[in-house]
C-alpha positions in Angstrom: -9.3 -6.1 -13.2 -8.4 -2.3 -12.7 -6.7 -1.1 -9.7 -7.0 2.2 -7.8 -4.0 3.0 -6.0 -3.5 6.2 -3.8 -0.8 7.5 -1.0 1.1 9.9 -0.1 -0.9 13.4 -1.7 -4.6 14.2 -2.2 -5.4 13.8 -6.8 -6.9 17.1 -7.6 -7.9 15.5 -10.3 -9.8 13.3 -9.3 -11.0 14.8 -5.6 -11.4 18.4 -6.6 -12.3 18.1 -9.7 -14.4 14.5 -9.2 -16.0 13.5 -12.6 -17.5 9.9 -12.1 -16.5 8.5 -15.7 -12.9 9.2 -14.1 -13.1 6.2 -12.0 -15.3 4.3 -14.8 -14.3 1.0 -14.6 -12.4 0.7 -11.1 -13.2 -3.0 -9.2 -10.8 -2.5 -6.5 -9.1 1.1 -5.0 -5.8 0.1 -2.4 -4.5 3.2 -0.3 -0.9 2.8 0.7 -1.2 5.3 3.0 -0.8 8.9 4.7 -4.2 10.3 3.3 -6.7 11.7 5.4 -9.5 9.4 6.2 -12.2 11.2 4.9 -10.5 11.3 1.5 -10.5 7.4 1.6 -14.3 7.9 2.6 -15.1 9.7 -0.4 -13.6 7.4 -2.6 -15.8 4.6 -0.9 -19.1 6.6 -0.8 -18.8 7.9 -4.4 -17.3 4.8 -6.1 -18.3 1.2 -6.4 -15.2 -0.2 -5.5 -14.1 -1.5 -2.3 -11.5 0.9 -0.4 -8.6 -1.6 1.0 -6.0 0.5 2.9 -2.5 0.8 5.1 -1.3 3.1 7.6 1.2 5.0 6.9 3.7 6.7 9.3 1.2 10.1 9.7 -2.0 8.3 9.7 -2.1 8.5 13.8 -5.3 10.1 13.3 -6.7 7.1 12.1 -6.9 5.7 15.9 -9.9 8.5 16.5 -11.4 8.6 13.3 -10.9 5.8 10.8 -11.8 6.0 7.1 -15.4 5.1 7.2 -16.6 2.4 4.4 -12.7 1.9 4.0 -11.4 -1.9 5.3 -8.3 -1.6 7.2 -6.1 -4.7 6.4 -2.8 -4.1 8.4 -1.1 -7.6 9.3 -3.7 -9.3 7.5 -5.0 -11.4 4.1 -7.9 -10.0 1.9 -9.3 -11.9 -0.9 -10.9 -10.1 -3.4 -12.4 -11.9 -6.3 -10.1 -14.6 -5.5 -7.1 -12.4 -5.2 -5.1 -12.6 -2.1 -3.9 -8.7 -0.8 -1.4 -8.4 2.4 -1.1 -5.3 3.9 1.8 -4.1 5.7 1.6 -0.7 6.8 4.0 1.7 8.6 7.8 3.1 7.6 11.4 3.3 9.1 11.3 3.8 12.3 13.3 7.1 13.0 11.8 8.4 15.9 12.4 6.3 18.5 8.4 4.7 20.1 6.2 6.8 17.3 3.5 4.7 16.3 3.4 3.3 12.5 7.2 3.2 12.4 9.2 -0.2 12.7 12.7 -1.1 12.8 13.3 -4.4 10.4 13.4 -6.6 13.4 9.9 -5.5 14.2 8.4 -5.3 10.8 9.9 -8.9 10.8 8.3 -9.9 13.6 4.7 -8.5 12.6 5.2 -10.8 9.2 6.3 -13.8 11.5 2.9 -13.2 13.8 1.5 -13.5 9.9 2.8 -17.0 9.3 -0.2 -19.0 9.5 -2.6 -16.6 8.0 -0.1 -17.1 4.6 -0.2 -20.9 5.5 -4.1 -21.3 5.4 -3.9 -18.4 2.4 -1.0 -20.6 0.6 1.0 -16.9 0.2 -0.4 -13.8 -1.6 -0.6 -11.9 -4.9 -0.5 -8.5 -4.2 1.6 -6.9 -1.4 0.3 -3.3 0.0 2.8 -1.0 2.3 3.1 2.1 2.8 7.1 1.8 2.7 9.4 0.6 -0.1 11.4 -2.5 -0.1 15.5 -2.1 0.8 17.1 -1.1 -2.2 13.9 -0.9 -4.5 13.0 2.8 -4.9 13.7 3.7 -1.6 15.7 6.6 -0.5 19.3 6.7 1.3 17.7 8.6 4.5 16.9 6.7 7.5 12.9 7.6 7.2 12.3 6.9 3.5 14.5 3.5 3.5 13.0 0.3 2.9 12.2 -2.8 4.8 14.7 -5.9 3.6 11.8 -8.3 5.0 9.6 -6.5 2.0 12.0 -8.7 -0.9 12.3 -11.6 0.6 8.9 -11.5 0.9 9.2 -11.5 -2.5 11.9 -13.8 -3.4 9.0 -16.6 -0.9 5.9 -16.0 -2.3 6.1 -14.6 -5.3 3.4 -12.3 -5.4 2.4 -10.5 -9.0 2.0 -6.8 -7.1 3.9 -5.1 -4.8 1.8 -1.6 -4.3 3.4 1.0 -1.9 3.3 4.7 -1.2 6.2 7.0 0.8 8.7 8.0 -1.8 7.4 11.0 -3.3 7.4 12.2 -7.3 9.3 16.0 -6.4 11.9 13.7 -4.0 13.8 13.8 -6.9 15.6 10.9 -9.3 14.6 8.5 -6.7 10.7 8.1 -8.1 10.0 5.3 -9.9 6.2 5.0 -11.3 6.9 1.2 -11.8 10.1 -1.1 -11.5 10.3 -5.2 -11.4 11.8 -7.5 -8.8 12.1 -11.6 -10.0 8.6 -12.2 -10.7 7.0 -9.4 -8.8 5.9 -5.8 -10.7 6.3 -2.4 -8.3 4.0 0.2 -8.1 4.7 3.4 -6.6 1.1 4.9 -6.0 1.8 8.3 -5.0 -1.1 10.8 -5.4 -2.4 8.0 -7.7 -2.0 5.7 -10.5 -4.6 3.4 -12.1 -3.8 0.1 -13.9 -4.9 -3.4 -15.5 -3.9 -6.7 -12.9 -4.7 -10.0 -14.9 -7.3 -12.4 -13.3 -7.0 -15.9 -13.1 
């Protein structure tokens, strides 16, 4: 199955200069995050795909005007084709009460409010966030760290996919396009990246 993933920056590759045989192919586009809705709309409107998507920590403007055709699954599990997506959306919190930002005691508890939705779903295979796990190609500042709930996550359930957005390619040595933790392969989907996940 090939995978769309997007966050963080608008493709001028593939929005300003659209050319359809550029998303030939695509059975599934995930958006980690902090893209305008109607980019996410055009993506659903001009492709066949279906649009799965996070928040990320500047997608307030989501509230009035969601990504139309898009399905939003914060704190929930999406099966696609028989693939099971969680999405976990949100960074750091570092401004104390702004939305779409969480300490780890409350990104814990949104995955605890989770607990029987990965019961009846017997876990997941693909992760989406918008932030990186602790220690996995996330940054030393407080806003770009990641969430330690994010690995042992991991280390639980095993997924094949962990997809997030927020740590930028021009931040510096800390990009990584794709790293591995245990059993589970990391994707950072800034601007965008398009790959093969195996069925079955």
């Amino acid at each position: 199955m090939k995978i769309l993933a997007l966050a963080d920056h608008k493709s001028k590759a593939l929005y300003d200069y659209y050319e359809p045989q550029k998303l030939e192919g695509v059975d599934l586009i995930l958006s980690c995050g902090d893209l305008d809705p109607d980019y996410l709309s055009f993506f659903a409107t001009l492709c066949h795909a279906p649009v799965l998507y996070v928040r990320g920590n500047h997608d307030d403007k989501y509230d009035i005007k969601p990504p139309e055709g898009c399905v939003c699954i914060e704190d929930d599990i999406y099966t696609f084709r028989g693939i099971r997506i969680m999405g976990l959306g949100g960074s750091m919190e570092y401004i104390p009460g702004a939305s779409n930002q969480y300490s780890e005691k409350k990104m814990r508890t949104r995955i605890l409010k989770m607990t029987w939705k990965l019961w009846r779903n017997k876990g997941f295979d693909i992760l989406v966030t918008h932030a990186p796990a602790y220690k996995l190609n996330d940054m030393e500042d407080r806003p770009h760290q990641g969430f330690s709930c994010f690995r042992e996550l991991m280390e639980k359930y095993r997924p094949k996919l962990f997809v997030h957005g927020h740590v930028h390619a021009n931040y510096g040595t800390a990009f990584k396009r794709k790293d591995r933790y245990e059993d589970t392969q990391i994707i950072n989907a800034y601007e965008y990246c398009i790959f093969e996940y195996p069925e079955g």
